[in-house]
N, C-alpha and C positions, 0 to 999 in steps of 0.2 A: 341248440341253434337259436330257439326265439328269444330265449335270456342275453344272451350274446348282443347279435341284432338291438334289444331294445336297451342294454347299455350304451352299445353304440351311439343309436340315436340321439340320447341323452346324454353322452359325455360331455365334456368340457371343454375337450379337443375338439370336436367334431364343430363343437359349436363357435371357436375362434377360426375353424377353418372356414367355415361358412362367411363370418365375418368378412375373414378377407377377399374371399370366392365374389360375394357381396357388394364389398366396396369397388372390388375392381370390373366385377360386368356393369354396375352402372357409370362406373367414370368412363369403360367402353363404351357404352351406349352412350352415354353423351357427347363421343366425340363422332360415333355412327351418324347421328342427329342431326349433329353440325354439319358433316361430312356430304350427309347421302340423303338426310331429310327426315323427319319423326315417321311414316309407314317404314321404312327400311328397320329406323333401331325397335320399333312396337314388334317388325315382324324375328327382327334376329335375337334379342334379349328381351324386351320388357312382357311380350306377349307368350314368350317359349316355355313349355313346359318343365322344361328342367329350372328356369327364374321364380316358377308359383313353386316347385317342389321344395326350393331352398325355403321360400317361407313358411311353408306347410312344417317342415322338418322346422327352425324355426321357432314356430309356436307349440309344436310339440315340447320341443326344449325347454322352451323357457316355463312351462306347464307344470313338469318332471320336475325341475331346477325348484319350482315353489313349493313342493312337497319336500323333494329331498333335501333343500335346506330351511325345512322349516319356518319359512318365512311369513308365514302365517301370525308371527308372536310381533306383540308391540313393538321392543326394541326394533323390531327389524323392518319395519314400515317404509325408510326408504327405500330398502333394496326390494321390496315386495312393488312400491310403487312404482320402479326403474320397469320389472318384471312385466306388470301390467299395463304399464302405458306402450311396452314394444307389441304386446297380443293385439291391446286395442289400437295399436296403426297398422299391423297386418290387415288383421279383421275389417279396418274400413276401410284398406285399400280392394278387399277383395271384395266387399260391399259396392264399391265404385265398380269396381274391374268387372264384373258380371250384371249388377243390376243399374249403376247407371248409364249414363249416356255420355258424348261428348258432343259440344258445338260451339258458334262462335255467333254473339249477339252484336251484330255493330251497332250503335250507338250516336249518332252526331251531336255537337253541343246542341243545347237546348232543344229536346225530339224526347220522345218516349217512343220504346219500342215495346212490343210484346209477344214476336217469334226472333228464333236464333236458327242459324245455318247449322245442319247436322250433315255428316258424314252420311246418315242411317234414314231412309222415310220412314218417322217414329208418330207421328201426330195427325196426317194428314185427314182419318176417320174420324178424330177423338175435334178436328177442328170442323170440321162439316157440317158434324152432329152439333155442334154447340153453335155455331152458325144458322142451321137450320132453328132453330127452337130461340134465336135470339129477334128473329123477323125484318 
């Protein structure tokens, strides 16, 4: 059963299904977006746990994919670096998606700003304190 399971995972199949699984919740989600407003598509697709599972599965894949075809060997450096630059855009989308933030910095011509509008109260101590100790 676990042998099975982790063929699966790593087939080739699995992994063009994904593809198109893929392409089409985000072209959904973008018409959600448009539609209904970015918290509606963040809460139906882009935030949904089965969206992080495709890319989990995903990077699994493509991991499997660099072993079993040996891609490790010179000749084969594009397709190793095709391989690796899909990990490292997961990997920093999930770098963004759990540890950063999101906000909106307005700006007027000629102005300097140095807070942005969050969604989240992320700063409010971290500015106090430096506030305080600034005099």
């Amino acid at each position: 059963m676990g042998k099975k399971l982790i063929s699966f995972l790593v087939s080739t199949r699995l992994t063009a299904f994904l593809f198109i699984v893929y392409a089409f919740a985000m072209a959904i989600g973008t018409f959600i977006e448009n539609d209904y407003g970015t918290v509606t598509a963040k809460i139906l697709i882009y935030n949904a746990t089965w969206f992080e599972l495709i890319l989990v599965v995903f990077v699994i894949n493509f991991l499997f994919n660099i072993k079993r075809y040996n891609l490790l060997k010179f000749n084969k450096w594009p397709v190793l670096m095709l391989h690796i630059s899909w990990i490292l855009i997961i990997v920093g989308a999930g770098v963004t998606r759990y540890i950063g933030y999101e906000g909106v910095m307005p700006i007027r011509e000629n102005s300097t700003s140095n807070s942005f509008l969050s969604e989240k109260n992320l700063f409010n101590s971290c500015c106090r304190w430096r506030s305080k100790w600034r005099g």
